[in-house]
C-alpha positions as CSV (number, residue, x, y, z in Angstrom):
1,X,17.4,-27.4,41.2
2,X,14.5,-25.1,42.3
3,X,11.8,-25.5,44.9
4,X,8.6,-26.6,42.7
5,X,6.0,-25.1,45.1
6,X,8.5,-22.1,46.1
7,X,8.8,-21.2,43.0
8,X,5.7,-21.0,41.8
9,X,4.2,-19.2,44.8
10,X,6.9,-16.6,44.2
11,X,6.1,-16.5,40.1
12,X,2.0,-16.1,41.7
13,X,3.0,-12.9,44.1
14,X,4.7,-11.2,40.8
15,X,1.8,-11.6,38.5
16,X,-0.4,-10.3,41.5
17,X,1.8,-7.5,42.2
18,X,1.5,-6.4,38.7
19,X,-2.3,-6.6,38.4
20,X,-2.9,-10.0,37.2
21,X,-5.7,-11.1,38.6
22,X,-5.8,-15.2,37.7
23,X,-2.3,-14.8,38.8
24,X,-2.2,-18.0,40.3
25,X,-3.7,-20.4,37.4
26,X,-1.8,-17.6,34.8
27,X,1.9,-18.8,36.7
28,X,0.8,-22.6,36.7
29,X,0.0,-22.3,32.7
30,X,3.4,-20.6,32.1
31,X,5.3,-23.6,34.0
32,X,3.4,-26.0,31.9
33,X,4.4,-24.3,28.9
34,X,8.3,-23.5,30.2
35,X,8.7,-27.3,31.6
36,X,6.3,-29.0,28.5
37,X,4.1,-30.6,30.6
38,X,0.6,-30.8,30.9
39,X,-1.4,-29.2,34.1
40,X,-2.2,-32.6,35.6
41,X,1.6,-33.3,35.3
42,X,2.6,-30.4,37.0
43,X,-0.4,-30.4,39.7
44,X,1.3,-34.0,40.5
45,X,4.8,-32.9,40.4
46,X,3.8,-29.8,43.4
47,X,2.5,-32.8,45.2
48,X,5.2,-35.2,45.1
49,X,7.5,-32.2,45.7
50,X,9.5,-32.4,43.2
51,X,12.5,-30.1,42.0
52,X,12.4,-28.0,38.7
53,X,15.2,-28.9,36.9
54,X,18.0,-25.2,36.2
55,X,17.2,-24.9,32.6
56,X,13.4,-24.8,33.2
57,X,13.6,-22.5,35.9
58,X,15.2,-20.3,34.0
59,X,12.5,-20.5,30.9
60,X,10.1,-20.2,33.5
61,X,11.6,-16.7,34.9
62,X,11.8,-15.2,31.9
63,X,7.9,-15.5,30.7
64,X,7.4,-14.6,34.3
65,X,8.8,-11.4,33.8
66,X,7.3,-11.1,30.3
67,X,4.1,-11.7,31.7
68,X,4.7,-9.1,34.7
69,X,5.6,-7.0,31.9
70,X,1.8,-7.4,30.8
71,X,2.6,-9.3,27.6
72,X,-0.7,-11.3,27.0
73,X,-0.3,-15.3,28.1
74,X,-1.2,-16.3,25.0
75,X,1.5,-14.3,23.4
76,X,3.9,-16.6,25.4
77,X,2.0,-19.6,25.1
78,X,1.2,-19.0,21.6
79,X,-1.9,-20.8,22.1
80,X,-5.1,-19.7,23.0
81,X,-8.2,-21.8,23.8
82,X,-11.9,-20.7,22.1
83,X,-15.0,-23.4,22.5
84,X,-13.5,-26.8,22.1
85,X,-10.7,-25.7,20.5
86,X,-6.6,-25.0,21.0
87,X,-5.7,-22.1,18.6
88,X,-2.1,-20.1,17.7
89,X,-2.2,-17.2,18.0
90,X,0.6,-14.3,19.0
91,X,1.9,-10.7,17.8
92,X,-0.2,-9.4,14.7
93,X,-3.7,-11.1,15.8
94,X,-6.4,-10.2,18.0
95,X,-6.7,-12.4,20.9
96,X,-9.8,-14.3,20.9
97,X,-12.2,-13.8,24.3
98,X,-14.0,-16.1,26.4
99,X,-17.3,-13.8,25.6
100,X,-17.2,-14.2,22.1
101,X,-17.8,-17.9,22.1
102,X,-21.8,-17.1,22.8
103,X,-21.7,-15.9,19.5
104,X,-21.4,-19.9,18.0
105,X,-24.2,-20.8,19.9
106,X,-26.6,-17.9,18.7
107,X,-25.3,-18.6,14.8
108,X,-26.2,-22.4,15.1
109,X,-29.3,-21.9,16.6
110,X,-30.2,-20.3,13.5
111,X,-28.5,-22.1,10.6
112,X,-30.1,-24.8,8.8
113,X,-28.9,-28.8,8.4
114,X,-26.9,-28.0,5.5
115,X,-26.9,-24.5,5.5
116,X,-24.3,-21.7,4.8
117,X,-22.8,-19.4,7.0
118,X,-19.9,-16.4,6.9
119,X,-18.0,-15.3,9.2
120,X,-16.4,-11.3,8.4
121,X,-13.7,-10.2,10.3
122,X,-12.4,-13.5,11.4
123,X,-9.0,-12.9,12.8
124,X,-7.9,-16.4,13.8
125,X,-10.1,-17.8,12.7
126,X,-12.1,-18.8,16.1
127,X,-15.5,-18.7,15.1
128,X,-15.7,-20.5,11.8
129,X,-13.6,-23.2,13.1
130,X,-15.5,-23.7,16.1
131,X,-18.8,-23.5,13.8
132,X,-17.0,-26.3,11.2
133,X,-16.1,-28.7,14.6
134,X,-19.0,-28.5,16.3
135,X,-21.1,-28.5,12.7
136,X,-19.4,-30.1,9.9
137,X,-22.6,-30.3,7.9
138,X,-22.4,-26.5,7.4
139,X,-20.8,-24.6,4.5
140,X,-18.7,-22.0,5.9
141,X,-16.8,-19.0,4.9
142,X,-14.7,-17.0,6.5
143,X,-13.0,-13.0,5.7
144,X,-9.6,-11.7,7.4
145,X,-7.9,-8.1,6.2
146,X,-4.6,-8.1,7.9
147,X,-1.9,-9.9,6.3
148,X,-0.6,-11.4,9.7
149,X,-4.3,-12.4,11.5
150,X,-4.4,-14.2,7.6
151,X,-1.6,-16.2,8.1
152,X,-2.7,-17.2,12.0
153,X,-6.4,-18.2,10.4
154,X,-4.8,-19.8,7.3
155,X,-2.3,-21.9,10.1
156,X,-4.7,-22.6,12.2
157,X,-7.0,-24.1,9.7
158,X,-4.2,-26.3,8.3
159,X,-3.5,-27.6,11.8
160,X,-7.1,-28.6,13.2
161,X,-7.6,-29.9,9.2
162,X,-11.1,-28.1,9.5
163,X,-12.5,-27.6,5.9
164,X,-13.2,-24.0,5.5
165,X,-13.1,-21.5,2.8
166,X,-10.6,-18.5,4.1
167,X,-9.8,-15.6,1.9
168,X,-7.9,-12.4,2.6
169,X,-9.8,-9.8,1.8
170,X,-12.0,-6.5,2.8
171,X,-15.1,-7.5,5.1
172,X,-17.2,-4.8,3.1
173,X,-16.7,-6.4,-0.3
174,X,-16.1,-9.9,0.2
175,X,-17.6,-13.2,-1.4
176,X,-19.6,-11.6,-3.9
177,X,-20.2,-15.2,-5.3
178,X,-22.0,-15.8,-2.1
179,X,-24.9,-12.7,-2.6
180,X,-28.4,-13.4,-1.6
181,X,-28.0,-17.3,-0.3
182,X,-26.1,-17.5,3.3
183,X,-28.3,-18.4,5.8
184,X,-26.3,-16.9,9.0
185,X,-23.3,-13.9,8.8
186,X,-21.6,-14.0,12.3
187,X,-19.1,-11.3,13.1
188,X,-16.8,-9.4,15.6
189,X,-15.5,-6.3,14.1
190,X,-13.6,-3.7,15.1
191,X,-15.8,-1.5,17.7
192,X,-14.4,0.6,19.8
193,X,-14.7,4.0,19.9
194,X,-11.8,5.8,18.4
195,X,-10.6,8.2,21.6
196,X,-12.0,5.3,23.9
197,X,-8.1,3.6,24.6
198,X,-8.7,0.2,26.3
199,X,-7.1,0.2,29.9
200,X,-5.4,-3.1,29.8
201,X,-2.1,-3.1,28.8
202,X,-2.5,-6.4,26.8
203,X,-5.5,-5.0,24.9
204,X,-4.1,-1.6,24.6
205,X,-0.1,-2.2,23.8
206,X,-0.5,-5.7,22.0
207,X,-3.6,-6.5,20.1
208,X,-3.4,-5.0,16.4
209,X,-5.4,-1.7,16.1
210,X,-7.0,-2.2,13.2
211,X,-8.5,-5.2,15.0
212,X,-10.0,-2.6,17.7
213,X,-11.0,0.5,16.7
214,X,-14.1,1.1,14.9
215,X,-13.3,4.2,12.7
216,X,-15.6,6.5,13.9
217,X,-16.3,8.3,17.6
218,X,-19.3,5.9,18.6
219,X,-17.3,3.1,16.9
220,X,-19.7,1.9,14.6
221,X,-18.6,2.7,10.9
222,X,-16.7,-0.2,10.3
223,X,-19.6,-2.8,12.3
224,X,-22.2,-0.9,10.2
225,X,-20.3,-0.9,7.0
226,X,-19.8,-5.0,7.7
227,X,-23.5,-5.0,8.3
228,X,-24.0,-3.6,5.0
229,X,-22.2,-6.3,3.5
230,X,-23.8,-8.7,5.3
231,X,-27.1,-7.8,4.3
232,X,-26.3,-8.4,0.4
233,X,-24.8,-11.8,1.2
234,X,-28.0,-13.0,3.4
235,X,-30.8,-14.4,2.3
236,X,-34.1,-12.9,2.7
237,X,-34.8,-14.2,6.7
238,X,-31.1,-14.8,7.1
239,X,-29.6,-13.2,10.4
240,X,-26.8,-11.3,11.1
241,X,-25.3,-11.6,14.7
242,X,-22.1,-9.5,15.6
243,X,-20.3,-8.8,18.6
244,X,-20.2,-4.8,20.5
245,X,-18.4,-3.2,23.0
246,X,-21.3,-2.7,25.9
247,X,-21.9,0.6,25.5
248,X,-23.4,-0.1,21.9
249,X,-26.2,-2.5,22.9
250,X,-28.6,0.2,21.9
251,X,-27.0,2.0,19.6
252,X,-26.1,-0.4,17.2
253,X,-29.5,-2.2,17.2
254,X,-31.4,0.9,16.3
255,X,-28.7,1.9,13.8
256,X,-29.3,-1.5,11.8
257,X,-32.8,-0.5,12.0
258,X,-33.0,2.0,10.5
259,X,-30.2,0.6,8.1
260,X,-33.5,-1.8,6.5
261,X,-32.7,-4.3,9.0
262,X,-36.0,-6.1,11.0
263,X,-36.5,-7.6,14.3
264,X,-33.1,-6.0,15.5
265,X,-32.2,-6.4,19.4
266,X,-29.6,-6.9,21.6
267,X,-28.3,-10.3,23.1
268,X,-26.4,-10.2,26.5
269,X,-23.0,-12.0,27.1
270,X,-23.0,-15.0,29.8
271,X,-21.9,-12.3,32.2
272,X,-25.5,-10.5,31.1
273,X,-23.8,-7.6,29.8
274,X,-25.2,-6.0,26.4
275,X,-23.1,-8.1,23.6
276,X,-24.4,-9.2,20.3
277,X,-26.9,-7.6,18.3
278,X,-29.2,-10.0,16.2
279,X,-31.2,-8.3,13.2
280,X,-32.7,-10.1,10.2
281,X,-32.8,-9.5,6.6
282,X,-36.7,-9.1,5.3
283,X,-38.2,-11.6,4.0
């Protein structure tokens, strides 16, 4: 038997040592997940002192050292958490972020009781599902590429029992039966610069290239190839609200400007930073 609040205060100082900065919540979630209990189970066991059991001490050391080893949490959780929801996700699939959860707010803000709304690029699928929980009245649609993010979307669909239409397919081509009558297009594309290597190790080492790199050196062919698309599938006033690294919030903007698009701007994060660009289709 182990020392429950020994243990995990060691576990803590490791993450920290190897630059993790929520080490101490990151350490508590992969105890949780080692021991299969939930956080208000564990908070109760540090309190009543109890001992961790050998063989969960030892599942608990190694995703400690995994996680030293900068392997993302959800990777060894194989769950990460987007709105109100608890998604799977894991090798082969972008991660989904805490700031790209704005983006559901912005698309309902402008889709209709009824209404229609795509999402390109979807990965696992975290945006149309949230859209579909929060607004089950809507019709949406949603795009993925890669043959693994597919399968994550497709599971992760299956398991919440959220009705939406997934299909594997090219962003820049996709639901041609759709041209001319969805009201909102949300997206998160691939953006960032192609010699611009994100510094995290988890971004960098783990998340699936394709998922990150925009094709071009300001990063915008693939966003402004999806904004193309999205333009045939809106209707005229429908919007088109999709996610950039912060170094785009005035590039991209004036790119779908000039692209035909009207009324385009930038929308900031919840940290403020530059994050979503918002352009309409002409009426």
């Amino acid at each position: 038997m182990n020392d429950l609040r020994a243990t995990l205060r060691a576990a803590s100082d490791r993450l920290r040592h190897s630059g993790i900065h929520s080490a101490d919540a990151e350490a508590h979630q992969l105890l949780e997940h080692a021991w299969g209990r939930s956080g208000e189970q564990v908070r109760r066991a540090v309190l009543m002192g109890e001992e961790l059991p050998d063989d969960v001490g030892d599942r608990f050391d190694v995703l400690v050292d995994e996680r030293a080893r900068r392997v993302p949490l959800q990777h060894l959780t194989g769950r990460a958490h987007f709105r109100h929801l608890e998604l799977e996700v894991g090798p082969g699939v972008f991660v989904p972020r805490p700031e790209t959860e704005l983006i559901v707010d912005l698309g309902l803000a402008h889709v209709p009781q009824g209404g229609t709304l795509v999402d390109l690029c979807t990965g696992a699928a975290p945006i149309p599902l949230a859209v579909k929980q929060e607004r089950p009245d809507l019709r949406v649609h949603a795009v993925e590429l890669t043959e693994h993010a597919f399968a994550w979307a497709t599971r992760n669909a299956q398991r919440l029992g959220l009705d939406i239409d997934l299909v594997s397919a090219p962003a820049q081509d996709a639901f041609p039966e759709l041209t001319g009558v969805v009201d909102v297009v949300l997206s998160n594309p691939p953006y960032i610069p192609d010699a611009m290597v994100p510094v995290d190790p988890e971004v960098r080492d783990h998340d699936p290239a394709e998922a990150l790199y925009g094709g071009s050196a300001d990063g915008l062919r693939i966003p402004l190839e999806v904004a193309a698309r999205a333009f045939e599938l809106l209707r005229p006033g429908g919007v088109l609200i999709m996610e950039h690294a912060e170094t785009q919030g005035d590039s991209l903007p004036a790119a779908l400007a000039r692209a035909g698009w009207v009324d385009a701007r930038d929308e900031p994060d919840l940290t403020g930073r530059p994050r979503f660009a918002v352009a309409f289709r002409p009426r």
